[in-house]
N, CA, C and O atoms as a GROMACS GRO file, in nm:
protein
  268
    1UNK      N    1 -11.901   7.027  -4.366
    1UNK     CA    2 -11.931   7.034  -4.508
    1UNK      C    3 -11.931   6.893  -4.566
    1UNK      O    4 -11.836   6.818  -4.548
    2UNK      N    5 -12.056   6.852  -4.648
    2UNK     CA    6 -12.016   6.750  -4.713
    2UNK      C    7 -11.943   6.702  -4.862
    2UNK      O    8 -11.987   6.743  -4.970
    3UNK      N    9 -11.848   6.629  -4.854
    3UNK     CA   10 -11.790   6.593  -4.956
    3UNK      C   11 -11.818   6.476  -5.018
    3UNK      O   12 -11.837   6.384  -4.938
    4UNK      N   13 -11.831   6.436  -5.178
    4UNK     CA   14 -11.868   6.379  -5.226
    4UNK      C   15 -11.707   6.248  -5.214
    4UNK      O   16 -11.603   6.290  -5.163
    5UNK      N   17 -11.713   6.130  -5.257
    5UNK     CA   18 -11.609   6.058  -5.237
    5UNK      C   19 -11.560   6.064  -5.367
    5UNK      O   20 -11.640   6.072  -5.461
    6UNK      N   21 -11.387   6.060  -5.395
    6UNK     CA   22 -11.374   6.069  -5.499
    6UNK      C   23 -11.410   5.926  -5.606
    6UNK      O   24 -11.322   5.929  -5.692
    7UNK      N   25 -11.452   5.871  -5.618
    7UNK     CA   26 -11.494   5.770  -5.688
    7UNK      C   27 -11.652   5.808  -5.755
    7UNK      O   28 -11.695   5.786  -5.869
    8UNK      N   29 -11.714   5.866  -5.646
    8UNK     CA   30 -11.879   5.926  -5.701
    8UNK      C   31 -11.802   6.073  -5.742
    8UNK      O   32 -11.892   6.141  -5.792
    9UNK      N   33 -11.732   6.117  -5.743
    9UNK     CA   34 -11.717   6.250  -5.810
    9UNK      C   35 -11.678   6.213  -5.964
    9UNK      O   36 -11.759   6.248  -6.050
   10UNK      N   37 -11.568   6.150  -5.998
   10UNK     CA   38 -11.560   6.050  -6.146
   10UNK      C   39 -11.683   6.011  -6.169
   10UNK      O   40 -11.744   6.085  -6.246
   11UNK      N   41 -11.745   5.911  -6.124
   11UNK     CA   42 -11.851   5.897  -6.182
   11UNK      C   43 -11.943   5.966  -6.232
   11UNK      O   44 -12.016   5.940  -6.328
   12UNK      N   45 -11.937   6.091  -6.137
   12UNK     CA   46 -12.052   6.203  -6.185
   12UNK      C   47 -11.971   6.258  -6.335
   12UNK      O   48 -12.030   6.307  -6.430
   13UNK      N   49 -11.846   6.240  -6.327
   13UNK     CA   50 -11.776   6.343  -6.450
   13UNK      C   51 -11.794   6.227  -6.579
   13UNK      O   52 -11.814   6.251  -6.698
   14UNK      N   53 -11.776   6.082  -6.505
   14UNK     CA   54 -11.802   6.004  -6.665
   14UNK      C   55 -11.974   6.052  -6.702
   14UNK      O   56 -12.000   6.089  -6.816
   15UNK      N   57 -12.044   6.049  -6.635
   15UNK     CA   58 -12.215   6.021  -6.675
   15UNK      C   59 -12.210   6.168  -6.738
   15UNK      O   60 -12.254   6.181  -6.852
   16UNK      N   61 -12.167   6.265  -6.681
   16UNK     CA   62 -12.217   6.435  -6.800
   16UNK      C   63 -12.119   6.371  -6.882
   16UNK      O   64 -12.192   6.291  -6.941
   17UNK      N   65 -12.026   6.354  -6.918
   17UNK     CA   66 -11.965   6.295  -7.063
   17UNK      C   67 -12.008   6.266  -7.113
   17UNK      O   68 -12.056   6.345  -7.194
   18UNK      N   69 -12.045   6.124  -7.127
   18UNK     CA   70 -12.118   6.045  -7.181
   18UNK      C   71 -12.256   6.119  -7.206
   18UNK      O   72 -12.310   6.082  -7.311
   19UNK      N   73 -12.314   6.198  -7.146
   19UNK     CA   74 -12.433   6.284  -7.185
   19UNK      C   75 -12.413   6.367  -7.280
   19UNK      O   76 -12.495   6.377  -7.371
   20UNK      N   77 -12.339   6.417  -7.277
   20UNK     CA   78 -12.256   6.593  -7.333
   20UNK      C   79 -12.256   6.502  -7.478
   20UNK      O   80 -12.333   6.531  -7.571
   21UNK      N   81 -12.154   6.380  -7.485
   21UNK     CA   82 -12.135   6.291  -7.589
   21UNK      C   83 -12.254   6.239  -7.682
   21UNK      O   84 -12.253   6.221  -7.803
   22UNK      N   85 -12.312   6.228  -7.630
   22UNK     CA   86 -12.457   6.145  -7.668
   22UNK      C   87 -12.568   6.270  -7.710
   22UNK      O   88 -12.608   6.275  -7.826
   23UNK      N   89 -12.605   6.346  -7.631
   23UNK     CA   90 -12.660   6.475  -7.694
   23UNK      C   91 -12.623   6.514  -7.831
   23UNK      O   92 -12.510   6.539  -7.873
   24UNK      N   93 -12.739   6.516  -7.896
   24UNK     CA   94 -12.783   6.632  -8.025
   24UNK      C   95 -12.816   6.768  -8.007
   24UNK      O   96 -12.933   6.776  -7.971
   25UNK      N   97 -12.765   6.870  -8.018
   25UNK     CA   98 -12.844   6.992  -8.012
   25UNK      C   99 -12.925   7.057  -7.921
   25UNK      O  100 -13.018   7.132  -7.954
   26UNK      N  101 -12.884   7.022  -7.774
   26UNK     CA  102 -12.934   7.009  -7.638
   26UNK      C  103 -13.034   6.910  -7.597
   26UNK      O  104 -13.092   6.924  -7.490
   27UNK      N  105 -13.060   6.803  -7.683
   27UNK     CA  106 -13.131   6.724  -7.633
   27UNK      C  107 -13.070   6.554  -7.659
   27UNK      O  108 -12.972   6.530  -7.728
   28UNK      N  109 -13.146   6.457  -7.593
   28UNK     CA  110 -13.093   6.351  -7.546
   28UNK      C  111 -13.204   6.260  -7.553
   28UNK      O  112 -13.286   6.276  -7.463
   29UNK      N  113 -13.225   6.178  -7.625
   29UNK     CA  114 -13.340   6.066  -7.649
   29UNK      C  115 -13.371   5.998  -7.523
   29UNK      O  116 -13.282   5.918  -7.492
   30UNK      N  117 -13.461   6.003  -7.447
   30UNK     CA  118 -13.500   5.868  -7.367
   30UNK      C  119 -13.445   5.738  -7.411
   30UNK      O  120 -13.396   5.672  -7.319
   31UNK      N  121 -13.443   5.701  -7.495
   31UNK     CA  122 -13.344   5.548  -7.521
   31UNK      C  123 -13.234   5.587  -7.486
   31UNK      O  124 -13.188   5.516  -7.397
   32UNK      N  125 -13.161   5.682  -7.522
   32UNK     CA  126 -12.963   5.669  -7.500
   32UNK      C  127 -12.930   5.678  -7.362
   32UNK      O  128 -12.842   5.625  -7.293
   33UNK      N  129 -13.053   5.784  -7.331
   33UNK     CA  130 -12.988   5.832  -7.160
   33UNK      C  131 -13.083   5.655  -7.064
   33UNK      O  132 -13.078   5.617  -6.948
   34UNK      N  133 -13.107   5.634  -7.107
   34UNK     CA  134 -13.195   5.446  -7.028
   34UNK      C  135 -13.023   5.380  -7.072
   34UNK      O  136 -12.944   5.335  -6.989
   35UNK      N  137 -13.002   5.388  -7.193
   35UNK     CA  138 -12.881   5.321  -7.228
   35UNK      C  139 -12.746   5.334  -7.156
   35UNK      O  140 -12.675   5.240  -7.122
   36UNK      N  141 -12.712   5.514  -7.130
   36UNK     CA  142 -12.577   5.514  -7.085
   36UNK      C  143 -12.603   5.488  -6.906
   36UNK      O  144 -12.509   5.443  -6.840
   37UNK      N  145 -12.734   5.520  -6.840
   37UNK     CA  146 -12.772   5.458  -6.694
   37UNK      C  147 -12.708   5.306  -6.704
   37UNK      O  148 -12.614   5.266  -6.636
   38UNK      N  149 -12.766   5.243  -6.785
   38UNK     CA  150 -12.763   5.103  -6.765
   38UNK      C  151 -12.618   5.065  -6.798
   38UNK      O  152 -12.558   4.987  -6.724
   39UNK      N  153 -12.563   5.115  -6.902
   39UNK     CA  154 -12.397   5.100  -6.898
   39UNK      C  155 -12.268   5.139  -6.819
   39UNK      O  156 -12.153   5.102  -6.840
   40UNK      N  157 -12.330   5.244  -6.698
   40UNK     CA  158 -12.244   5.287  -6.625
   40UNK      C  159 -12.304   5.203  -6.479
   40UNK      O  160 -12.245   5.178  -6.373
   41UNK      N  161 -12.426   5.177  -6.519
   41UNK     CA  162 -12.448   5.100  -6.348
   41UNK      C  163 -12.471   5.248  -6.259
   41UNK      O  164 -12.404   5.288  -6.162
   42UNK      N  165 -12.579   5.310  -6.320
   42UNK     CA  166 -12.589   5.431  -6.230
   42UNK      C  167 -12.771   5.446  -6.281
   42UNK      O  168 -12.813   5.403  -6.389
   43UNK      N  169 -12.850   5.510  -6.184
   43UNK     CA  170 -12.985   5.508  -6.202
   43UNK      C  171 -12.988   5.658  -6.283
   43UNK      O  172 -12.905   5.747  -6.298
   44UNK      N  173 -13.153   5.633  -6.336
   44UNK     CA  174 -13.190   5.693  -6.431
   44UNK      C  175 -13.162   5.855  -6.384
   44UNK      O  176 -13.106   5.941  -6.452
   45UNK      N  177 -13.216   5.868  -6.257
   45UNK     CA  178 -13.192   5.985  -6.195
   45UNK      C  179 -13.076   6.028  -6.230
   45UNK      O  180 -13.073   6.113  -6.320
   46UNK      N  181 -12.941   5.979  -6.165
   46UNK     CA  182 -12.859   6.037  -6.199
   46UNK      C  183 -12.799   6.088  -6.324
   46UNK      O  184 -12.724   6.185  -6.328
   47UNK      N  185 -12.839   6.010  -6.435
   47UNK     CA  186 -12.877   6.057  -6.575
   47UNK      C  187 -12.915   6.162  -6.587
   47UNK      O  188 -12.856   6.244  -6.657
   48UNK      N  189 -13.065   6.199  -6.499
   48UNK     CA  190 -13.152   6.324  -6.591
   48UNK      C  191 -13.112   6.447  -6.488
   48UNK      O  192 -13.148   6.563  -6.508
   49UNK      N  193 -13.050   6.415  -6.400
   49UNK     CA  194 -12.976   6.540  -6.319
   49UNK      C  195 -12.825   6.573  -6.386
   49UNK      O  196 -12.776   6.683  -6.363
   50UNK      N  197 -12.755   6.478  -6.467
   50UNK     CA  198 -12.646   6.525  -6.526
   50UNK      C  199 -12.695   6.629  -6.616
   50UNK      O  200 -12.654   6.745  -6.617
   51UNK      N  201 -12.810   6.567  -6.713
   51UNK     CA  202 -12.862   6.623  -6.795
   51UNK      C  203 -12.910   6.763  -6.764
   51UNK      O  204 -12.928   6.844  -6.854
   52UNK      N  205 -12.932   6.794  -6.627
   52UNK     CA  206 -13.030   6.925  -6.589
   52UNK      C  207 -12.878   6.986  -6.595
   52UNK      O  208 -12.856   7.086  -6.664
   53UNK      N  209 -12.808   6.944  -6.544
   53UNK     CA  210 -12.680   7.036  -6.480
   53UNK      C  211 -12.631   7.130  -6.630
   53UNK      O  212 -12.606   7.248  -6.655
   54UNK      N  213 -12.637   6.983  -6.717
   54UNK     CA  214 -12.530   7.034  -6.874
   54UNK      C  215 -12.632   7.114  -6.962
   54UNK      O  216 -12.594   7.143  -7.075
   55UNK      N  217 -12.765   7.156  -6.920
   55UNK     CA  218 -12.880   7.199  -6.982
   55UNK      C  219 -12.923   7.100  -7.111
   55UNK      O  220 -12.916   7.139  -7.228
   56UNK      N  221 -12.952   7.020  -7.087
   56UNK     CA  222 -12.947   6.878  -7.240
   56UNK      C  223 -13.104   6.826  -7.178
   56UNK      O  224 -13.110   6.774  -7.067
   57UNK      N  225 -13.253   6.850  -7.277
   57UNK     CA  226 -13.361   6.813  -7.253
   57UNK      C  227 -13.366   6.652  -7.301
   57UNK      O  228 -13.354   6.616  -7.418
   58UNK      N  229 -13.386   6.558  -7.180
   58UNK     CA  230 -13.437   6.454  -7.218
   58UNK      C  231 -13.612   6.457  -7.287
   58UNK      O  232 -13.728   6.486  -7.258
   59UNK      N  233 -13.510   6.394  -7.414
   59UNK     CA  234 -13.658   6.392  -7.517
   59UNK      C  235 -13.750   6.231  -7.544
   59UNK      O  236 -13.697   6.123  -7.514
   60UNK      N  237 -13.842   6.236  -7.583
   60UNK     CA  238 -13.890   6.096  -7.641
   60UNK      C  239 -13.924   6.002  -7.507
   60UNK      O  240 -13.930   5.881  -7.529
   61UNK      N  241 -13.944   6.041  -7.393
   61UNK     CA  242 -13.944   5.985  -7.302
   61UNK      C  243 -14.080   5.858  -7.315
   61UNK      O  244 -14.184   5.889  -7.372
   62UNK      N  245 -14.066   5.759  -7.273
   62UNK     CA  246 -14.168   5.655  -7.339
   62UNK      C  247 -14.199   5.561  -7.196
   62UNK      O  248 -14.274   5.464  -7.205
   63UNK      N  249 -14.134   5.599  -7.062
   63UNK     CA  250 -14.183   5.539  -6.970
   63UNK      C  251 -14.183   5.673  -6.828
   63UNK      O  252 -14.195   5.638  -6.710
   64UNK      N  253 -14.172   5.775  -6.857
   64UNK     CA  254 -14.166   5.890  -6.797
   64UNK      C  255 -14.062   5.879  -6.677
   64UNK      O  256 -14.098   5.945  -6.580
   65UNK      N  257 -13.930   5.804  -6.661
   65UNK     CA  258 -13.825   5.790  -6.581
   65UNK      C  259 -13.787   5.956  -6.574
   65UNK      O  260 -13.750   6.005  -6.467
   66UNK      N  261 -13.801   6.040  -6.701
   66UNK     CA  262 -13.694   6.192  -6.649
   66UNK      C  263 -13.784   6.319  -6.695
   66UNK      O  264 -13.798   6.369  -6.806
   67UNK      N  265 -13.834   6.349  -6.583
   67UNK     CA  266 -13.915   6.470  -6.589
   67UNK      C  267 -13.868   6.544  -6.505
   67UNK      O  268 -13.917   6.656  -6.486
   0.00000   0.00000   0.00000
């Protein structure tokens, strides 16, 4: 079975935070979620998969990073 390491498991729990946090009304601006990637030092992906997990639509998308 694979296990995630605990250091990428925190990390995964700060980035839905910080999503959950940053979300309006299930959705999440393309600027904030580019913003909290770049402040945690984690790629966009992992952003718009927190986002899929917490159901939060990345909106306003302006370089198409989260579809």
């Amino acid at each position: 079975m694979y296990r995630l390491h605990t250091g990428a498991v925190e990390m995964k729990d700060r980035v839905e935070e910080e999503v959950g946090k940053k979300a309006i009304e299930g959705s999440l601006p393309c600027a904030i979620a580019r913003m909290i990637a770049e402040n945690l030092g984690v790629s966009y992906k992992t952003v718009g998969k927190a986002a899929d997990r917490l159901k939060i639509k990345i909106t306003n998308c302006q370089l198409g990073c989260f579809k």
